[in-house]
C-alpha positions in Angstrom: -2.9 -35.3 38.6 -3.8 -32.2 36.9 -6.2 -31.2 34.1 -9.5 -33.3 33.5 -10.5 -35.9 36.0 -9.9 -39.4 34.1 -12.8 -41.0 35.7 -14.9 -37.8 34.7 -17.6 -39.5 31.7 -16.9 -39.0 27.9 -19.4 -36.0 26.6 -22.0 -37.1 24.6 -22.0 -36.1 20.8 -24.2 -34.2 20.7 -22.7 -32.4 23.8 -19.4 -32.1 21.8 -21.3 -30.3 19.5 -22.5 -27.9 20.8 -19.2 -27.3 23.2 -17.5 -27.1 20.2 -20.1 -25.3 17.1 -20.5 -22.0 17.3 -22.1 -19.8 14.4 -18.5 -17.8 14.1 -17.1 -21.0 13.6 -19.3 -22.0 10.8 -19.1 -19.1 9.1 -15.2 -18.5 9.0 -15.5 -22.2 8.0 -17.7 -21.4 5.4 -15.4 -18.2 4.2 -12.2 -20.6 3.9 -14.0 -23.0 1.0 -15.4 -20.5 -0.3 -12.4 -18.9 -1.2 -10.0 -21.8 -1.7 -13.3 -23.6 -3.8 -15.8 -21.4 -4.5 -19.8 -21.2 -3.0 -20.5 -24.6 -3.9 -17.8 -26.0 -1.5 -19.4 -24.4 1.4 -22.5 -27.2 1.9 -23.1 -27.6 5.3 -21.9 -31.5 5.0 -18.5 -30.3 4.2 -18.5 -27.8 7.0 -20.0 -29.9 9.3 -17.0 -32.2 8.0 -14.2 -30.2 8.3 -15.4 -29.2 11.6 -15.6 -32.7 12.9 -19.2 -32.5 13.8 -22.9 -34.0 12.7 -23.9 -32.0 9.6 -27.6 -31.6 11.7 -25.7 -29.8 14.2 -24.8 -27.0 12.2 -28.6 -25.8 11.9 -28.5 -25.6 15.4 -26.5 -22.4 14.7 -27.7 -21.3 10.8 -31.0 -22.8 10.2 -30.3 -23.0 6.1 -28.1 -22.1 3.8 -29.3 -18.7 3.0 -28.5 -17.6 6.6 -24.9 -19.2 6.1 -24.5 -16.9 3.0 -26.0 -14.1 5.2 -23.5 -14.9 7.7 -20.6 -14.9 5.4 -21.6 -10.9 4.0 -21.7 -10.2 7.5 -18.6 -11.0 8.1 -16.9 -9.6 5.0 -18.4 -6.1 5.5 -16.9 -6.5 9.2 -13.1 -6.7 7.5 -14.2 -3.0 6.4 -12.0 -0.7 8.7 -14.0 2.2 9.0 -11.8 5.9 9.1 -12.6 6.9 13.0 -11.3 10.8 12.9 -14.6 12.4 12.6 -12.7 15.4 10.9 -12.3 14.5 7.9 -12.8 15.7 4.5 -15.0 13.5 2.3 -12.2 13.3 -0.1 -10.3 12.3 2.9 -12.6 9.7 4.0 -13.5 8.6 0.4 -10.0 7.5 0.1 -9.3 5.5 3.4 -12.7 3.9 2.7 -11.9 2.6 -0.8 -8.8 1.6 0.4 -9.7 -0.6 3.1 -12.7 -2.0 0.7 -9.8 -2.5 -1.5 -8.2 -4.7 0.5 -11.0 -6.4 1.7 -11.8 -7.6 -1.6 -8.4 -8.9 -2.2 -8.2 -10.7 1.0 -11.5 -12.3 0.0 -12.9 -12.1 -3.6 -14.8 -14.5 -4.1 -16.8 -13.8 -0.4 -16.9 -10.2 -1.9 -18.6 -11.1 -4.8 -21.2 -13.5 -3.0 -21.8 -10.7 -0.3 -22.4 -8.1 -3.5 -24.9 -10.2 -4.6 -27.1 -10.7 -1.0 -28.5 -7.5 0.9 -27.0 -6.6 4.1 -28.9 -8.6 6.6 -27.6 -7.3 10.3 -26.5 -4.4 11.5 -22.7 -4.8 11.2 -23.4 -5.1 7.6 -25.2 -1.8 7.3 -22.4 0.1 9.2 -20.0 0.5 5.6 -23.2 1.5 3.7 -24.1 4.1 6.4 -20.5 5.7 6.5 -20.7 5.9 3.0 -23.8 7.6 2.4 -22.9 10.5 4.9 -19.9 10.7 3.4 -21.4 11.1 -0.1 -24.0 13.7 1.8 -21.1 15.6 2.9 -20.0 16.0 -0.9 -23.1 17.8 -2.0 -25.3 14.8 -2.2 -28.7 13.4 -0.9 -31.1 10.7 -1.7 -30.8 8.5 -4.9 -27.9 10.3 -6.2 -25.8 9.7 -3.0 -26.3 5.9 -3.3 -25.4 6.5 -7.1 -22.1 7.7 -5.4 -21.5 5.1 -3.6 -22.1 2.5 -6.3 -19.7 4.2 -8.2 -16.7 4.3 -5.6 -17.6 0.3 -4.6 -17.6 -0.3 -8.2 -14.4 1.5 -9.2 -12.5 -0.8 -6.2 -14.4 -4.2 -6.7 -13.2 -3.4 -10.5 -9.4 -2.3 -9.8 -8.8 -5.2 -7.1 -10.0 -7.9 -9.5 -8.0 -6.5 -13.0 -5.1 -5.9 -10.8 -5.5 -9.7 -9.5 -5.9 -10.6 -13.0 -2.9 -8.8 -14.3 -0.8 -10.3 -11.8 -1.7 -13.6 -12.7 -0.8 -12.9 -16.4 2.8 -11.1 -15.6 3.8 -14.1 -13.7 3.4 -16.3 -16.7 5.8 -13.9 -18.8 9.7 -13.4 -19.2 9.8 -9.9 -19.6 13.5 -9.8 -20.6 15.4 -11.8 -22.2 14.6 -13.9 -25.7 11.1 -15.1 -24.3 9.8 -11.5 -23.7 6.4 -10.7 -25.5 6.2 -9.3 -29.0 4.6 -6.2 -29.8 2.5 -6.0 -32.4 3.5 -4.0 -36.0 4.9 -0.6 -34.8 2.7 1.5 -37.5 -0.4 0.1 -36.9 -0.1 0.2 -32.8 2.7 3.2 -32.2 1.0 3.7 -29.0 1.5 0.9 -27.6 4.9 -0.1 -28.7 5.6 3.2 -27.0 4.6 2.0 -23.7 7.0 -1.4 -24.7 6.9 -3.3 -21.7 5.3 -0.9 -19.3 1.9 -2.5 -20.4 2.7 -5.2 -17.9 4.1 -3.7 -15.1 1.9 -3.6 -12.1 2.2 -0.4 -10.3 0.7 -0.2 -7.0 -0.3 4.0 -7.8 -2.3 3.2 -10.7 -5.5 2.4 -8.0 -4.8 6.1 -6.6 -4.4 7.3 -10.1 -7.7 6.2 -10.6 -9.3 7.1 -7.3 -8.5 10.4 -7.7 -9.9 10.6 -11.0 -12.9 9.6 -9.5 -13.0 12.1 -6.7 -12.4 14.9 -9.2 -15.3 13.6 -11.0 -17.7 13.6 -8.1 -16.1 17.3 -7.3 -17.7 18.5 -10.5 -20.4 16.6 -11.1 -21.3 18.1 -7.0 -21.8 21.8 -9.2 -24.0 20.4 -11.8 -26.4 19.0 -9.7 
């Protein structure tokens, strides 16, 4: 017969564990409640129990909580897809990088907004920050100010994926044709926007590049003020 030897002894448990715990594991295990739940779901007695294993095994691998959480920012920032072509512009390289932030934080919100709110604790979490601040240095800024860049950028794309999320959640909830479609409030009082009529809930995927370059222009001229 093939395969495993059937008198071959059972592992032990604690030999199962650790064949079959890993702190990869954990973590991505940790990054599904989390976003299906929220934080709170991510104790270690649920991962250990949706990983089939003794909750004391787990701190074989993350020896609290706060180095799970670590572990989860660190392997958010690694979803960032970093622009390789060392030849681009910084508006060039400003867009691909808020774009693949941008879909970052759609694929995980609610790890984005825990990983916002821990520092970067390894150096695959420093690697986003890094690219970002040359690239603000290679717009005409240094120091302080080039972190104030950055904030901005990471704030402008935390802030569009979540309100387009939102929005999205609020179109699917309305009949935009048809008797059920929403009223518009009195004409005289809001002309603008009975002007845009339904437009105000369409989703349009160019409004984030709309607003990106609005930000880029911004950064252009604030670069000869400074």
């Amino acid at each position: 017969m093939g395969g495993r030897d059937i008198l071959a002894p059972v592992s032990s448990a604690a030999e199962h564990d650790r064949g079959k715990l890993s702190r990869e594991a954990i973590v991505a295990t940790a990054v599904r409640l989390i976003e299906a739940e929220g934080e709170a779901a991510a104790s270690m007695r649920r991962i250990s129990a949706e990983l089939g294993v003794a909750a004391m095994s787990l701190y074989n691998h993350v020896p609290n909580k706060a180095a799970l959480l670590d572990g989860v920012g660190e392997f958010v920032r690694a979803q960032i897809r970093l622009p390789s072509d060392p030849g681009l512009s910084w508006e060039q390289r400003a867009r691909e990088l808020m774009r693949a932030f941008r879909t970052v934080v759609e694929a995980y919100p609610r790890c984005v907004e825990l990983m916002m709110a821990r520092a970067p604790s390894s150096l695959v979490g420093l690697e986003p920050l890094e690219y970002a601040l040359e690239m603000a240095e290679q717009a005409g800024f240094s120091g302080r100010d080039a972190l104030r860049v950055v904030r901005a950028f990471t704030a402008y794309a935390i802030g569009a994926a979540t309100t387009a999320a939102q929005r999205a959640q609020a179109v699917e909830s309305l009949q935009l044709d048809g008797p059920g479609r929403p009223q518009l409030p009195d004409v005289a009082q809001f002309p603008r926007i009975n002007a845009l009529g339904c437009e105000l809930f369409v989703i349009d995927e160019t409004d984030f590049e709309f607003g990106l370059d609005l930000l880029i222009q911004a950064v252009t001229h604030l670069r000869g003020t400074r």
